[in-house]
C-alpha positions in Angstrom: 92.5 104.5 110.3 94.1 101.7 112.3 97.7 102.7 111.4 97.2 106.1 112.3 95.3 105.6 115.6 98.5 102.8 116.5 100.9 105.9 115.2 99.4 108.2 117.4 101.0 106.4 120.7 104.4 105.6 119.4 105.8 107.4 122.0 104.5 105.6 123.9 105.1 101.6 122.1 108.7 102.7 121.7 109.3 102.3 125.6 108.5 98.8 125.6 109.9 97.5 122.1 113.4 97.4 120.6 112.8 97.9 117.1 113.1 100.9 114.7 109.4 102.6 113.9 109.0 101.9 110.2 110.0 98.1 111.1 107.5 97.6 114.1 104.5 99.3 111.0 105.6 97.1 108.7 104.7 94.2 111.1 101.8 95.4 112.1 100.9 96.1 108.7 101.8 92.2 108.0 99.8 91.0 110.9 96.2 92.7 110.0 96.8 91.6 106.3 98.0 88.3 107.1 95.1 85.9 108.7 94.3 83.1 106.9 92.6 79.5 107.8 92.2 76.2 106.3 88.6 75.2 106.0 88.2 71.7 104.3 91.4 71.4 102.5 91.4 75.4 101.1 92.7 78.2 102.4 90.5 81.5 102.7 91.7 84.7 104.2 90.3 85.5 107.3 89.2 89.4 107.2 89.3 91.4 110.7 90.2 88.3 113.0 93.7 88.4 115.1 94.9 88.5 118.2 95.8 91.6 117.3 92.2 92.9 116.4 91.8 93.3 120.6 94.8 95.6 121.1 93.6 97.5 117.5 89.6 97.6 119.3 90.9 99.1 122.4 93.1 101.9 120.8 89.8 102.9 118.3 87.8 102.7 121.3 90.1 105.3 123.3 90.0 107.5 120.0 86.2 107.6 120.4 85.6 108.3 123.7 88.1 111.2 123.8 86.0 112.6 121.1 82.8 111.6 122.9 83.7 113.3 126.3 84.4 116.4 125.1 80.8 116.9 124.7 78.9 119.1 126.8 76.3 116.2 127.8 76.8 114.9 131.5 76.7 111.2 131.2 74.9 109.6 134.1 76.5 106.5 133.7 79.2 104.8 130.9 81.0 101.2 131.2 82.6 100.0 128.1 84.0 95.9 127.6 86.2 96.0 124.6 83.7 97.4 122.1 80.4 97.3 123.6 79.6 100.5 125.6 76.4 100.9 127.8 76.1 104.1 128.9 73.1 106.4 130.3 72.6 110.2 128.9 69.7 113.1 129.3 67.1 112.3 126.5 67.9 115.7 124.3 71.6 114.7 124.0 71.3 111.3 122.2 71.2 113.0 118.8 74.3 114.4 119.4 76.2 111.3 121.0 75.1 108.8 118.1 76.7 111.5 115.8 80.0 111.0 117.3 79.9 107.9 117.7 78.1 106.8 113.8 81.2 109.4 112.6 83.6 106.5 114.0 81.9 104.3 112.6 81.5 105.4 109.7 85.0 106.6 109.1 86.2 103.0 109.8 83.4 101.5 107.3 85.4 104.1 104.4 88.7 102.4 105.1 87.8 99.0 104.7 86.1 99.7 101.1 
């Protein structure tokens, strides 16, 4: 889900990098697979935590509320801080919002099995 979501703005990366595409995925790959720790003399593998993670929340986020404001339900309000959204909505359109948004979720939740 994460690659695909990063894919999905190449165009947009490649103005700002100098490196080939299947080079800059294979990094990016590296970095989300690659965060380990040292804990009392062990290592352990540290699973969704890099500096990386922020950029990765952001782009999910975008994804989601793309999807979300295509709906038909006038928002009265919506502020979002990295992953936490608070928004305001007419009572009889919550059903449908927490549908869109639980599908993210639990798209994401399938790809980390």
């Amino acid at each position: 889900m994460v690659i695909e979501r990063v894919e999905k703005r190449w165009e947009n990366i490649a103005k700002n990098i100098k490196i080939l595409k299947k080079e800059f995925f294979v990094v990016i790959k590296l970095v989300l697979k690659s965060i380990y720790f040292s804990f009392n003399k062990k290592f352990y593998r540290q699973v969704l935590s890099s500096p990386l993670l922020q950029i990765i929340a952001n782009i999910i986020m975008e994804d989601l509320e793309e999807k979300a404001f295509q709906l038909s339900y006038r928002l009265l309000f919506y502020f979002r801080y990295v992953d936490d959204i608070l928004l305001a909505a007419p009572p009889d359109s919550l059903t449908g919002i927490l549908e869109i948004f639980n599908s993210f979720q639990n798209a994401f939740n399938s790809r980390l099995k």
